[in-house]
PDB file of N, CA, C and O in Angstrom:
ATOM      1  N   UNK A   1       6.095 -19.386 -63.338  1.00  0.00           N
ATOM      2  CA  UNK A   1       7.054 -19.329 -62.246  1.00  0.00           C
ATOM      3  C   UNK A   1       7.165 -20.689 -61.562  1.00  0.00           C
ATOM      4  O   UNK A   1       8.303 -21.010 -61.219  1.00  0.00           O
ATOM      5  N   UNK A   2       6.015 -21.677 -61.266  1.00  0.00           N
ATOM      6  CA  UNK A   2       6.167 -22.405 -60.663  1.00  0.00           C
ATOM      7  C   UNK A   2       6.585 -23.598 -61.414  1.00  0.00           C
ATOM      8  O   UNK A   2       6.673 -24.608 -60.716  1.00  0.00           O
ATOM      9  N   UNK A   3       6.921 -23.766 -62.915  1.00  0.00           N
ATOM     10  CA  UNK A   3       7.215 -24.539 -63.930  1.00  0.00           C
ATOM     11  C   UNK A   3       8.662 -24.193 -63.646  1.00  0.00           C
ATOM     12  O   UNK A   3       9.330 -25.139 -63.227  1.00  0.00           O
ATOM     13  N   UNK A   4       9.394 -22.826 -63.813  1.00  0.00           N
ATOM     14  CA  UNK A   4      10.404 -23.024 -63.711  1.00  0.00           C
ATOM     15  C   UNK A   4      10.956 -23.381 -62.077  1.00  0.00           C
ATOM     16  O   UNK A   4      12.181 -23.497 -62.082  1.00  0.00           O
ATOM     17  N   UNK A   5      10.496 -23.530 -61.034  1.00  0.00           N
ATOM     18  CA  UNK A   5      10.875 -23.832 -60.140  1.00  0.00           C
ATOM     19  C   UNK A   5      11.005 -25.349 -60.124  1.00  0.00           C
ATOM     20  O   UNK A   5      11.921 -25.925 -59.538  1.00  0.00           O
ATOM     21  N   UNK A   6       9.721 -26.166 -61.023  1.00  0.00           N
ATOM     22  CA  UNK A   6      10.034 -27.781 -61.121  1.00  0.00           C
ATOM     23  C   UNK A   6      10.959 -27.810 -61.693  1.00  0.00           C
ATOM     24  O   UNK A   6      11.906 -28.445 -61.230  1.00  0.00           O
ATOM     25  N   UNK A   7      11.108 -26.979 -63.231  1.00  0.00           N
ATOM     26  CA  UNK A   7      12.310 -27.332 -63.700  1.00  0.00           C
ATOM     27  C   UNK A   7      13.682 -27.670 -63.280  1.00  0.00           C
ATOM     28  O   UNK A   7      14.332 -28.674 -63.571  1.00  0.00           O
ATOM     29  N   UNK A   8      14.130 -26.302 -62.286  1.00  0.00           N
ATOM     30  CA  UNK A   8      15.016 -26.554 -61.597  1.00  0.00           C
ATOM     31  C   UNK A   8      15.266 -27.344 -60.405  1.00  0.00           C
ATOM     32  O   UNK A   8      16.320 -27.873 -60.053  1.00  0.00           O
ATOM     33  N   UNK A   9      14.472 -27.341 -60.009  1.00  0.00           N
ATOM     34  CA  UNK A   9      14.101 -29.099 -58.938  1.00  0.00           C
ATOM     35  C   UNK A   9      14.465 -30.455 -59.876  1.00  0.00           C
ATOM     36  O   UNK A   9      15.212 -31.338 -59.454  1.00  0.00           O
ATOM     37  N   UNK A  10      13.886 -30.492 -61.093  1.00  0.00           N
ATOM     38  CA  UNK A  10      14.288 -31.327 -61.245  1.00  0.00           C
ATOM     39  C   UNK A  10      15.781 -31.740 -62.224  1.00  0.00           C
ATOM     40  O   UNK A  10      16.201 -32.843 -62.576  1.00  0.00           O
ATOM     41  N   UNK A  11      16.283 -30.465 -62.443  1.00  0.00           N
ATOM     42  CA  UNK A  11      17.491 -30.135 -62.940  1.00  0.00           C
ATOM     43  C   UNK A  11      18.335 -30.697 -61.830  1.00  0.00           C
ATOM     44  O   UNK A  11      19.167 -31.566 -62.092  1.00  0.00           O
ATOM     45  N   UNK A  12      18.216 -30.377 -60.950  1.00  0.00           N
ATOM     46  CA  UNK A  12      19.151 -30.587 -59.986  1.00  0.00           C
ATOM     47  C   UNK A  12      19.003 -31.975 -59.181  1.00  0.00           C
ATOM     48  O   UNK A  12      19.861 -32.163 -58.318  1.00  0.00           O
ATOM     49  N   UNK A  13      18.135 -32.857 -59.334  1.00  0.00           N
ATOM     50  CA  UNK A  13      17.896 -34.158 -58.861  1.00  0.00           C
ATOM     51  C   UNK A  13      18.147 -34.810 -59.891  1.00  0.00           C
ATOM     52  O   UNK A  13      17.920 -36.009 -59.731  1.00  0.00           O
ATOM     53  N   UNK A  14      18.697 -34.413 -61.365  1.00  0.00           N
ATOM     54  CA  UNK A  14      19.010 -35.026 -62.710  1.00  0.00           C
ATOM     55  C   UNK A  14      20.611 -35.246 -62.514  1.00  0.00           C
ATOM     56  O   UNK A  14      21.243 -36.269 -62.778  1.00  0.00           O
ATOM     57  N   UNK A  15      21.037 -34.186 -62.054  1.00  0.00           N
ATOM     58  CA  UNK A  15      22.549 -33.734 -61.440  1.00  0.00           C
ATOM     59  C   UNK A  15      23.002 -34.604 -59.990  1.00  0.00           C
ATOM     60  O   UNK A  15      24.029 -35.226 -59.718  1.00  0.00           O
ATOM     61  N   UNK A  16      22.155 -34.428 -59.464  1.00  0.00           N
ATOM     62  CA  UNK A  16      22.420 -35.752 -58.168  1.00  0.00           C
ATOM     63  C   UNK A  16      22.611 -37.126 -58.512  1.00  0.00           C
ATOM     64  O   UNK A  16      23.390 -37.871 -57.916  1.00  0.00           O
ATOM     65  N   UNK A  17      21.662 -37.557 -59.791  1.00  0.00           N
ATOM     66  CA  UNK A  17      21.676 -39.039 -60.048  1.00  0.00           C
ATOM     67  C   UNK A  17      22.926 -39.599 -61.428  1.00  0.00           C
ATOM     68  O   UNK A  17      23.212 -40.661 -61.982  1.00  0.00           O
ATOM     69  N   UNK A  18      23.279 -38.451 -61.486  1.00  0.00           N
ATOM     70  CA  UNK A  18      24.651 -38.350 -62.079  1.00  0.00           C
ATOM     71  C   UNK A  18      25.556 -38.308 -61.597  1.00  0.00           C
ATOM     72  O   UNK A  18      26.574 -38.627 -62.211  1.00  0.00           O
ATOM     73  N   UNK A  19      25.621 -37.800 -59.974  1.00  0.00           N
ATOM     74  CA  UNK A  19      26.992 -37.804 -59.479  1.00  0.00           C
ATOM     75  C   UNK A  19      26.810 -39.163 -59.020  1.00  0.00           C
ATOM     76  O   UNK A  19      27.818 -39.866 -59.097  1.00  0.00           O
ATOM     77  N   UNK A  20      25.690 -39.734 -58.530  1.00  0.00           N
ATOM     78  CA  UNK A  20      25.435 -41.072 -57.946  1.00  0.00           C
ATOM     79  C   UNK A  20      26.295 -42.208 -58.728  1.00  0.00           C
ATOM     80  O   UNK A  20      26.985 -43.105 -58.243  1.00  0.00           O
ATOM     81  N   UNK A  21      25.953 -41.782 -60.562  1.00  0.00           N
ATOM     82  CA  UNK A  21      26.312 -42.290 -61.211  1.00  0.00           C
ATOM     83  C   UNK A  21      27.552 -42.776 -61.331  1.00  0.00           C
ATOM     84  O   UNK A  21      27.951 -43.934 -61.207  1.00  0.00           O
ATOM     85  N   UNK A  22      28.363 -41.378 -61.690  1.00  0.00           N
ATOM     86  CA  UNK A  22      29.854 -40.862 -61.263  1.00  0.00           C
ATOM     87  C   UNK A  22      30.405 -42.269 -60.223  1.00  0.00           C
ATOM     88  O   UNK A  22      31.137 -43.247 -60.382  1.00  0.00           O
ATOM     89  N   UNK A  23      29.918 -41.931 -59.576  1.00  0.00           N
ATOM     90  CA  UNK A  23      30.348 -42.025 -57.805  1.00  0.00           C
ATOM     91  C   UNK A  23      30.629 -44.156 -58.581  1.00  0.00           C
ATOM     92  O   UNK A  23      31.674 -44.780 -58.766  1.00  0.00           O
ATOM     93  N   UNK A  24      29.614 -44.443 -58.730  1.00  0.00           N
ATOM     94  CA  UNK A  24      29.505 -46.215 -59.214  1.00  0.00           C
ATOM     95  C   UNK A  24      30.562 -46.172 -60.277  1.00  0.00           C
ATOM     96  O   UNK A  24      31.656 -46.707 -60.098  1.00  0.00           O
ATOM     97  N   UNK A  25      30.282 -45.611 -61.262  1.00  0.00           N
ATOM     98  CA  UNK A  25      31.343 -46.015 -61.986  1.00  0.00           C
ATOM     99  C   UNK A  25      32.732 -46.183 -61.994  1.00  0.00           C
ATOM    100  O   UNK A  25      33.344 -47.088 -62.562  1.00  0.00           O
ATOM    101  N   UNK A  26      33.449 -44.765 -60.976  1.00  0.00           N
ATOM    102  CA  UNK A  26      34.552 -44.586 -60.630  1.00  0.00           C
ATOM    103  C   UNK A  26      35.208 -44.171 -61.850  1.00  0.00           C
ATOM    104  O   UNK A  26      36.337 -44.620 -62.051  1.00  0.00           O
ATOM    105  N   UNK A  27      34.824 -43.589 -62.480  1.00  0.00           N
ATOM    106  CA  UNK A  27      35.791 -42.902 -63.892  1.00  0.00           C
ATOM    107  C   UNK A  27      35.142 -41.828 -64.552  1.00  0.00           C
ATOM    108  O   UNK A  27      33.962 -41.626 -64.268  1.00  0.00           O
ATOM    109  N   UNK A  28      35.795 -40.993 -65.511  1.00  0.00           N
ATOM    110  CA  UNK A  28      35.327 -39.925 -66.008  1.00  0.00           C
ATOM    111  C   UNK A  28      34.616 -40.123 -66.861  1.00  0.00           C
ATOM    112  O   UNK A  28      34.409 -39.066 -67.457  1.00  0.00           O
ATOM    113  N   UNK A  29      33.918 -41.204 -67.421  1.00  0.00           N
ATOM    114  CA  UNK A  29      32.949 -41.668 -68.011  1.00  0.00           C
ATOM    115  C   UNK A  29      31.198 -40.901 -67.180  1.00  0.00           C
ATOM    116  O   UNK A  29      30.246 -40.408 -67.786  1.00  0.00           O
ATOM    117  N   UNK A  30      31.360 -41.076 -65.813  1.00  0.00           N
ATOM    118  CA  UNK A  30      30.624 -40.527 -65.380  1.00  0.00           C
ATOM    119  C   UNK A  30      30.292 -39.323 -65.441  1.00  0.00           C
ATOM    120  O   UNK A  30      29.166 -39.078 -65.874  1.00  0.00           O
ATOM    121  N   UNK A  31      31.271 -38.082 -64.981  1.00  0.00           N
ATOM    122  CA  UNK A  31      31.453 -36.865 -65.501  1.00  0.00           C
ATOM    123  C   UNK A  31      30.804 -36.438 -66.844  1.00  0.00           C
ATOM    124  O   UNK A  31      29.964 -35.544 -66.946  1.00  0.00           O
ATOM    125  N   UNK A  32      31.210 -37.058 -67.684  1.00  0.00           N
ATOM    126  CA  UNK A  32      30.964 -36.684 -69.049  1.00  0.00           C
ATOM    127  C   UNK A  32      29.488 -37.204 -69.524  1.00  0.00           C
ATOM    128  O   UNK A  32      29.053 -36.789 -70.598  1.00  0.00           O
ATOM    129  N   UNK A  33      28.820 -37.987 -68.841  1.00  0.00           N
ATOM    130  CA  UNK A  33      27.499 -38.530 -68.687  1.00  0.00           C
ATOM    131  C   UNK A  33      26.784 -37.409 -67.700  1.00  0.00           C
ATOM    132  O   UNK A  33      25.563 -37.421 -67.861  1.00  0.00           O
ATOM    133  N   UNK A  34      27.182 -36.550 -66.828  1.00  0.00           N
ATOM    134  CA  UNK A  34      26.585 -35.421 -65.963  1.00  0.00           C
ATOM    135  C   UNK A  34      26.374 -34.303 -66.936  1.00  0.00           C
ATOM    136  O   UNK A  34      25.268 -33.786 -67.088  1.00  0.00           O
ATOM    137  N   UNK A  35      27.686 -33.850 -67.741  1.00  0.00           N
ATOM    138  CA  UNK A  35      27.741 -33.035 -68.968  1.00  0.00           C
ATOM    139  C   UNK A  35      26.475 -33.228 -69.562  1.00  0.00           C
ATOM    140  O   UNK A  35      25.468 -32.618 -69.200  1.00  0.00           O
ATOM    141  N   UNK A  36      26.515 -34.294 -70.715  1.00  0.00           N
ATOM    142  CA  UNK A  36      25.530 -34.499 -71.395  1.00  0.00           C
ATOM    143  C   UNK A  36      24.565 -34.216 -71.042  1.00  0.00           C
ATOM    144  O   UNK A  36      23.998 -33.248 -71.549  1.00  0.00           O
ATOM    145  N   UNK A  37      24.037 -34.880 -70.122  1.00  0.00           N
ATOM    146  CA  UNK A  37      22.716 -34.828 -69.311  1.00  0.00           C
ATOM    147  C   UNK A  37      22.621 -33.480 -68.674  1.00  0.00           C
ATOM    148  O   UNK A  37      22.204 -33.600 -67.523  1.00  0.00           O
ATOM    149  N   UNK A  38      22.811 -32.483 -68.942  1.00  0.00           N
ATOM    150  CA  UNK A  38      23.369 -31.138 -68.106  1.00  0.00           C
ATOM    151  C   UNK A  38      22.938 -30.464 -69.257  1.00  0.00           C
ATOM    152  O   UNK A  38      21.785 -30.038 -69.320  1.00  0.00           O
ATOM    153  N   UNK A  39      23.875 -30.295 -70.330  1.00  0.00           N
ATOM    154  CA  UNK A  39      23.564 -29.724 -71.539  1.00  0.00           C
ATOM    155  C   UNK A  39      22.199 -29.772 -72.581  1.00  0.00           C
ATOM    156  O   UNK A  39      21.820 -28.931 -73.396  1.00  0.00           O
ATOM    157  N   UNK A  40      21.527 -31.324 -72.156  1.00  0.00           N
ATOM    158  CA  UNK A  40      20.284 -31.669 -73.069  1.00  0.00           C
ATOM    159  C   UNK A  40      19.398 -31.090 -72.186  1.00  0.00           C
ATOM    160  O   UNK A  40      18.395 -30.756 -72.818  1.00  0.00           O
ATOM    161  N   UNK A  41      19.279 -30.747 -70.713  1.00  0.00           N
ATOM    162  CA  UNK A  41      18.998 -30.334 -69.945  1.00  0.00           C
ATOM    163  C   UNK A  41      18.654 -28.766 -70.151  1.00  0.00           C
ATOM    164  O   UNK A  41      17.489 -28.448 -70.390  1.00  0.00           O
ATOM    165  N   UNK A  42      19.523 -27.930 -70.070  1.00  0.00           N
ATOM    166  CA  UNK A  42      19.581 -26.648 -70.578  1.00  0.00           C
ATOM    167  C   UNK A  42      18.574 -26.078 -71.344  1.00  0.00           C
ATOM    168  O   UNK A  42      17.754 -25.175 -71.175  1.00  0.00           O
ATOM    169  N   UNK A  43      18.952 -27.098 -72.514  1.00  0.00           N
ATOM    170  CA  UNK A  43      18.638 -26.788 -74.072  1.00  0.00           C
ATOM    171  C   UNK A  43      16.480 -26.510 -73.622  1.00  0.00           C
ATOM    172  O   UNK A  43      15.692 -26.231 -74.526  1.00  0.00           O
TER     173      UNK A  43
END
């Protein structure tokens, strides 16, 4: 239980530093770099 609670802690601070990402780049390059990282994430 408490593994999946890091997990998702850190799922979601993986997702923050992607929008951060997003946010610098200014294009959907970013987006699609949140995806990825979202999906390998999951898995």
């Amino acid at each position: 239980m408490n593994t999946r609670a890091n997990h998702t802690y850190g799922l979601a601070e993986t997702v923050g530093e992607g929008l951060v990402i997003s946010l610098l780049l200014g294009t959907g390059a970013g987006l699609l770099l949140i995806l990825l990282v979202f999906l390998i994430a999951a898995v």
